[in-house]
VEXLUMDO-470604 format. One record per atom (N, C-alpha, C): residue number from 1; atom name; y negated, x negated, z. Coordinates in Angstrom, 1 decimal. Layout:
REM residues N
- k/a/north/east/up
- NUM/CA/Y/X/Z
...
REM end
This chain:
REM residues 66
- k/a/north/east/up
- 1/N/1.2/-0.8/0.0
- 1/CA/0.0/0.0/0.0
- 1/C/-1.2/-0.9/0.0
- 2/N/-1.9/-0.4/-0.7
- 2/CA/-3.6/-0.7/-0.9
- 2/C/-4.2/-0.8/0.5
- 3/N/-4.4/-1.9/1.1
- 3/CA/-5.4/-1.1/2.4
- 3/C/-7.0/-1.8/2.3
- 4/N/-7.3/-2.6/0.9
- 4/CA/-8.4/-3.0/0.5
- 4/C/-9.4/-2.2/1.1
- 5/N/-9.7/-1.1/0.3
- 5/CA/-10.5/0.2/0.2
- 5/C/-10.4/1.5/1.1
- 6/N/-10.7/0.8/2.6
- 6/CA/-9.8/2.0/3.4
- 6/C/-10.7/3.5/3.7
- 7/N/-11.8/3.3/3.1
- 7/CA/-12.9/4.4/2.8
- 7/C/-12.0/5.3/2.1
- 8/N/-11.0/5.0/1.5
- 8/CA/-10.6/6.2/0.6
- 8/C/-8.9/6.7/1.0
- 9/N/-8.8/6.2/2.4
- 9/CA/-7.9/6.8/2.5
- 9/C/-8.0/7.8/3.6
- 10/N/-7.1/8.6/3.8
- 10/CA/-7.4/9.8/5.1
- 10/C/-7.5/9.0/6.4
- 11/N/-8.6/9.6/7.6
- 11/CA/-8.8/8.8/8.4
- 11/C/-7.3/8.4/9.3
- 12/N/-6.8/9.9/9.4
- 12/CA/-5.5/10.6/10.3
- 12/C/-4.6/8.9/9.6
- 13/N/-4.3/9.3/8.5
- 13/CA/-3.3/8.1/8.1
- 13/C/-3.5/6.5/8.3
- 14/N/-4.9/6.2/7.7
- 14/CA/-4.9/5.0/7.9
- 14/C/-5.0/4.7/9.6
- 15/N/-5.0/5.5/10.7
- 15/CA/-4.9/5.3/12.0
- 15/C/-3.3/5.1/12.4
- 16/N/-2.4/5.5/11.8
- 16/CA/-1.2/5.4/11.9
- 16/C/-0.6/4.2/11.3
- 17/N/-1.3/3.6/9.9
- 17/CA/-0.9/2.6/9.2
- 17/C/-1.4/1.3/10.0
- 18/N/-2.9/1.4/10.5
- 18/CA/-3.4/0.2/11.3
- 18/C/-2.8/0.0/12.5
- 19/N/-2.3/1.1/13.4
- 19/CA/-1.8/0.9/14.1
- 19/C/-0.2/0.2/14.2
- 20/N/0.3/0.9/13.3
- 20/CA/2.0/0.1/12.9
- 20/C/1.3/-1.5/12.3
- 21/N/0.9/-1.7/11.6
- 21/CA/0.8/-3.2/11.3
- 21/C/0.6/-4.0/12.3
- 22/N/-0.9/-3.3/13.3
- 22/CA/-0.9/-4.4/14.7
- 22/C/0.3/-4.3/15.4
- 23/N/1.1/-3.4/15.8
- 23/CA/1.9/-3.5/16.3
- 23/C/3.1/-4.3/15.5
- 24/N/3.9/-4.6/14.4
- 24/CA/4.4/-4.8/14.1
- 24/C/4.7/-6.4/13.1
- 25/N/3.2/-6.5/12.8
- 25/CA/2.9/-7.7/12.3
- 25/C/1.9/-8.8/12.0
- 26/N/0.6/-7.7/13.1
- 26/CA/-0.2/-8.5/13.3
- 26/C/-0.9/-9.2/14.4
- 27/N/-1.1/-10.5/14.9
- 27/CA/-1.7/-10.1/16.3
- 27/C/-3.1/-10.2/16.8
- 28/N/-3.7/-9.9/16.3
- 28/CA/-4.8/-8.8/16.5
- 28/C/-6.0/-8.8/15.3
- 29/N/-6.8/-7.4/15.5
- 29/CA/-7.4/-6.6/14.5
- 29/C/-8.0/-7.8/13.6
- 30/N/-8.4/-8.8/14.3
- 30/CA/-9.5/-9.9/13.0
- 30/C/-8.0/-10.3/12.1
- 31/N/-6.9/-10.4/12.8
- 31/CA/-5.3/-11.3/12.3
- 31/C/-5.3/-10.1/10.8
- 32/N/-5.2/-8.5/11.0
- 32/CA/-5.3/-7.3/10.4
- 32/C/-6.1/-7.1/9.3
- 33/N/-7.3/-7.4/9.4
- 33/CA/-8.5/-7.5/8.7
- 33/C/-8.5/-8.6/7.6
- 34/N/-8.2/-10.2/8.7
- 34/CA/-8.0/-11.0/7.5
- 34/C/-6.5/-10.8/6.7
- 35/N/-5.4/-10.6/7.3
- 35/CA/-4.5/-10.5/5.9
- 35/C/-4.6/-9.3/4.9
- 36/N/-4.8/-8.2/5.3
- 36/CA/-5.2/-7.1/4.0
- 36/C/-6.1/-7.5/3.6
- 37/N/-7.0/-8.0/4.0
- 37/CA/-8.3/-8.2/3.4
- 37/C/-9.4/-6.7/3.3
- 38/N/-9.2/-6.0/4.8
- 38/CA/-10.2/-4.8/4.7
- 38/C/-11.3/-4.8/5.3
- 39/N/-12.1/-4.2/5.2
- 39/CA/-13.8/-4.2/5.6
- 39/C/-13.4/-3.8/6.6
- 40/N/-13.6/-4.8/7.7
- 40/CA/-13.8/-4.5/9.2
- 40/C/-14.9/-3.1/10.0
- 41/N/-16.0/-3.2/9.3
- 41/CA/-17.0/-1.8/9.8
- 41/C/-16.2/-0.6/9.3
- 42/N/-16.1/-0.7/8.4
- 42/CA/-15.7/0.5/7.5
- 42/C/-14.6/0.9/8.3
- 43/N/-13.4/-0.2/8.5
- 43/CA/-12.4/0.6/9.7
- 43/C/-13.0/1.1/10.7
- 44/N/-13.3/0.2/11.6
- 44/CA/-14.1/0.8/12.7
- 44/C/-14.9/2.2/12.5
- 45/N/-15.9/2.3/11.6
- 45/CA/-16.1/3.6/11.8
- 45/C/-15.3/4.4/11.4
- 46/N/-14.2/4.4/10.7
- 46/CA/-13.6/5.8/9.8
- 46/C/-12.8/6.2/11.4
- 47/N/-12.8/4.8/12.4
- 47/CA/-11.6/4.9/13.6
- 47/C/-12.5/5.9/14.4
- 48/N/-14.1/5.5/14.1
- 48/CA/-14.3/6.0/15.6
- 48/C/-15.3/7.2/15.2
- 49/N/-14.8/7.7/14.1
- 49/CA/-15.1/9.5/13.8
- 49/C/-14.0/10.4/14.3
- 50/N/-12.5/9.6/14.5
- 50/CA/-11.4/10.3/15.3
- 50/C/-12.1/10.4/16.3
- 51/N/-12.4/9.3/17.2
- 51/CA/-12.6/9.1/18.9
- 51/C/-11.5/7.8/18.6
- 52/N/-11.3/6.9/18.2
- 52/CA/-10.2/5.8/18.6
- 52/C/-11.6/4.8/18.3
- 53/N/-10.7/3.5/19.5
- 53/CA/-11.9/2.3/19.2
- 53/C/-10.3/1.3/19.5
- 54/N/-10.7/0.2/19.1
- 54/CA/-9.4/-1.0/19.1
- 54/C/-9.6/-1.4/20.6
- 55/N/-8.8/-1.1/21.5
- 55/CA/-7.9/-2.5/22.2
- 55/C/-7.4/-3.6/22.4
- 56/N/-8.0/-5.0/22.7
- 56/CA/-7.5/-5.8/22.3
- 56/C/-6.2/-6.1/23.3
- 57/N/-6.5/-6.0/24.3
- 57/CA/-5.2/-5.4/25.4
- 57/C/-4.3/-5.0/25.1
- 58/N/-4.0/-4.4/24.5
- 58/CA/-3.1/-3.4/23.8
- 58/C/-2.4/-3.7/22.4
- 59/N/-3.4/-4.4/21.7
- 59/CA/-3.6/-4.5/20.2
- 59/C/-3.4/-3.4/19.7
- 60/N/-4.2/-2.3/19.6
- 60/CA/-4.1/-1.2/19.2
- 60/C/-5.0/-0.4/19.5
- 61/N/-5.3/0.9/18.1
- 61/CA/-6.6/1.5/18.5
- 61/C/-6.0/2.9/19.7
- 62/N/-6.7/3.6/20.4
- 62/CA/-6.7/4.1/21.4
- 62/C/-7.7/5.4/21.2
- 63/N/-7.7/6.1/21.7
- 63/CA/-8.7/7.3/21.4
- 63/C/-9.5/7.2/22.9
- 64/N/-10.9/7.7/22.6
- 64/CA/-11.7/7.4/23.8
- 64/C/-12.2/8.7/24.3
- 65/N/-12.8/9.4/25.2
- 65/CA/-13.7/10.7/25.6
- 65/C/-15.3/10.2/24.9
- 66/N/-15.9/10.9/24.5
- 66/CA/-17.5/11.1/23.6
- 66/C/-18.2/11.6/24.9
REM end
């Protein structure tokens, strides 16, 4: 999968997809960022229109209270 251009994918999914990769093969979101090679803001916000923000604790994004 493409994850270049993550503006164009559903937020719901690509929260599922970022999260399996950290969990499974990356160790942490800049490790994520630089191997796909995706716009770091652009994740971050499409994450944090859900309510998720990254964990580095965790390595994983997490949904927060607004």
């Amino acid at each position: 999968m493409d994850l270049t251009n993550a503006s164009k994918i559903n937020s719901s999914i690509l929260l599922g997809i970022v999260n399996e990769k950290l969990r499974l093969e990356c160790d942490s979101f800049d490790d994520l960022i630089s191997t796909y090679e995706m716009d770091m803001e652009g994740v971050i916000g499409k994450l944090d229109t859900l309510g998720y923000h990254y964990d580095p604790l965790t390595n994983q994004f997490k949904s927060y209270t607004r």
